[in-house]
C-alpha positions in Angstrom: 8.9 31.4 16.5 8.7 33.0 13.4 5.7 32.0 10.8 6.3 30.2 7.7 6.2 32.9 5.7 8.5 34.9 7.2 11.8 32.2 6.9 13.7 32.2 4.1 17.9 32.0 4.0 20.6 32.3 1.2 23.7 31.1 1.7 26.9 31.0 -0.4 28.8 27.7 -0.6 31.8 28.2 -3.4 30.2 29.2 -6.6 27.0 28.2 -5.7 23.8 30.7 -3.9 21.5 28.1 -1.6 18.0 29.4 -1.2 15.8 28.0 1.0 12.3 28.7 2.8 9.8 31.1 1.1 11.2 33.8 -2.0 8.2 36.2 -1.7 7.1 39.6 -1.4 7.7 39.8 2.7 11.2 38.1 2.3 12.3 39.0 -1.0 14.2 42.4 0.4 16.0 40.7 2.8 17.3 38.1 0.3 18.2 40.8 -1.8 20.1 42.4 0.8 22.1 39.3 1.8 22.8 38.1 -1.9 24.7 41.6 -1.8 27.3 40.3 0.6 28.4 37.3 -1.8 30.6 37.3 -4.8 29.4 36.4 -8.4 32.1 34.4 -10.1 32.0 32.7 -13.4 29.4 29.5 -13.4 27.6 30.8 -10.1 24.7 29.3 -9.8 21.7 29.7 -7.5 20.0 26.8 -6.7 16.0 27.0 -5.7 15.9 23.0 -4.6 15.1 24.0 -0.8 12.6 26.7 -2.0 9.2 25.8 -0.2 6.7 28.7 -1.6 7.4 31.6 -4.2 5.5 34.6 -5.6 5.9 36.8 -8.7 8.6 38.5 -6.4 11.3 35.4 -7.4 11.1 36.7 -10.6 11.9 40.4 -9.9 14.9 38.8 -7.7 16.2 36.9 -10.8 16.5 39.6 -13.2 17.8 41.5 -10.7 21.1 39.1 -10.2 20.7 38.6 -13.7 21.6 42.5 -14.0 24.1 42.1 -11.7 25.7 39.7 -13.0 26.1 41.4 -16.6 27.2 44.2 -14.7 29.9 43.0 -13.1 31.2 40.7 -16.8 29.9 37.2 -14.9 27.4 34.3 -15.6 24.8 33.3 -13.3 22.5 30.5 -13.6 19.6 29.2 -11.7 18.6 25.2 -11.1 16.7 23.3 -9.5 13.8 25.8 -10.2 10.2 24.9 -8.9 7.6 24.1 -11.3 5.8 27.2 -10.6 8.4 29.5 -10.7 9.2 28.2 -14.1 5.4 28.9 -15.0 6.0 32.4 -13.7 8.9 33.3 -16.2 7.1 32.0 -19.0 3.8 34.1 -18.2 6.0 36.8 -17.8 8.0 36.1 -20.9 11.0 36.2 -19.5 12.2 32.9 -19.7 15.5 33.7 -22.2 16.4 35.9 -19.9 17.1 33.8 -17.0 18.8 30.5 -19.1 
């Protein structure tokens, strides 16, 4: 059985990237890796509602679809962010670079 800190998923349903378990440090790579896979189209979102624990490393991961995403001419937003994540991209000053 694997430890909480080691599950986390994304999935792709239409338009929208589901996240779910734990977006830090030990599984950030692998989401990475899977987000790869799926296609950015105009108005994807990802949503964080199933998203149990984060670290500064859910940060790195958005402004990297972010970049991404203005690479390839697409929008991508994020909802459903946790309250701590949101406190991250403000300490980080990021935060009008992610809406």
């Amino acid at each position: 059985m694997l430890s909480k800190t080691q599950m986390a998923q994304i999935t792709q349903i239409n338009n929208c990237w589901i996240l779910s378990g734990d977006v830090i440090n030990s599984t950030a790579g692998d989401i990475l890796k899977a987000s790869k896979l799926f296609n950015i189209v105009d108005n994807t979102s990802v949503d964080f509602a199933d998203v149990e624990e984060i670290d500064t490393t859910a940060v790195s991961l958005i402004l990297e679809w972010k970049r991404r995403a203005a690479n390839e001419n697409k929008s991508l937003t994020f909802v459903n962010l946790p309250e701590n994540l949101t406190s991250l991209v403000k300490l980080y000053d990021v935060a009008e670079l992610i809406s």
